[in-house]
N, C-alpha and C positions, 0 to 999 in steps of 0.2 A: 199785371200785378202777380208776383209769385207768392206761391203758399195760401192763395183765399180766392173763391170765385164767386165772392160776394162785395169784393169792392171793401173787404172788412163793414160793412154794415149789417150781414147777418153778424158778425161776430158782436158789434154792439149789441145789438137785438136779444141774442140768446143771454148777454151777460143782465142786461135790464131785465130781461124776463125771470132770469134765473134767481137773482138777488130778489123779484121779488116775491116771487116763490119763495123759498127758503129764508128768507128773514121774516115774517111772520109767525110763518110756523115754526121756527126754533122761540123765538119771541115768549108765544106763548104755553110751549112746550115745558119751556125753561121754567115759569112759574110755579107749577105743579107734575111733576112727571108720572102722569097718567096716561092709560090709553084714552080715555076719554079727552082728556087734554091734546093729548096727540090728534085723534080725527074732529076736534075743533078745529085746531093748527091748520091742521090740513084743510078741513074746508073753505076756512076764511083767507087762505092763502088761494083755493082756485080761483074763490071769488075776485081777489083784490087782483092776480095777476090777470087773469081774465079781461076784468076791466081796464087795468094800465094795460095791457094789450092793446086795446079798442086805441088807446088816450096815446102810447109810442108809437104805433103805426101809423096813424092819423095824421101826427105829427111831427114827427122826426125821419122814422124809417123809411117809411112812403115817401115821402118828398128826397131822401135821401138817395132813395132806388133812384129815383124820376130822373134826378137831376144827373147822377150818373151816367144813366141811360140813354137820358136824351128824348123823356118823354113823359107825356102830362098825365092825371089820373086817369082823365078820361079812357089813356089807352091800356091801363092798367086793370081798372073796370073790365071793359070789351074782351080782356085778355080771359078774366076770372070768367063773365056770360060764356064763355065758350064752355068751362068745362063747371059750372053752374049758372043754367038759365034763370035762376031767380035773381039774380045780382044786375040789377040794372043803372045803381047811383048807389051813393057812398052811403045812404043810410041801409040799402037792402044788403050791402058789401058788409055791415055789421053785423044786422043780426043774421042773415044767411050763410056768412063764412066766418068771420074774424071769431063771433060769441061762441058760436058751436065747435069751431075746430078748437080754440084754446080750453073751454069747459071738459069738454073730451081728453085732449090731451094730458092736462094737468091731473084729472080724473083720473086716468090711466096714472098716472108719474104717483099721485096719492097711493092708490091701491098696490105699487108695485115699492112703495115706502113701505108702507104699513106691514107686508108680508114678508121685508127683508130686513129691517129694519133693528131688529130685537137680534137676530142673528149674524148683522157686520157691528153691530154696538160692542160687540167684546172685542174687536179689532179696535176701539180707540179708546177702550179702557185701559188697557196695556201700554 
């Protein structure tokens, strides 16, 4: 495949994740435009994508690698125990990689809105 060395399934990935990320929190942005409105947004957006993280990996993504690849969870598991030894089956694969790296992430992606945020707003005022 040219142009993606993800089989185009991270690029699904990233657009599910991304939409849902930011459709909440403009959502409820839009309602009242407050900062306080805004790090509501924000929050309930890491939450919700957080979770649909767990919920598209599980189920779409994952099996999508697999089948690509040519290979079952189990060895995708095995893969993750190497470079963390708490991930033994798909429920320690959850709370020990999927919850934590996405809550973090999105965390970061909040915090790094919130401080640029007010200052690219005048670019789509114009």
């Amino acid at each position: 495949m040219n142009g993606t060395t993800s089989f185009f399934v991270g690029d699904l990935s990233n657009l599910l994740l991304t939409l849902s990320f930011v459709l909440p929190a403009s959502f409820i942005y839009q309602q009242k435009k407050t900062k306080k409105t805004a790090i509501q947004g924000l929050l309930v957006s890491i939450i919700c994508t957080s979770l649909l993280a767990i919920i598209f990996n599980l189920f779409l993504i994952f099996p999508l690698y697999l089948k690509v690849l040519n290979l079952k969870m189990v060895d995708l598991i095995n893969m993750i125990h190497v470079v963390n030894p708490l991930v033994k089956d798909v429920f320690t694969m959850i709370v020990f990689s999927l919850l934590p790296f996405n809550l973090f992430k999105y965390s970061i992606v909040s915090m790094i809105t919130m401080l640029s945020y007010k200052k690219l707003s005048i670019l789509f005022k114009e």
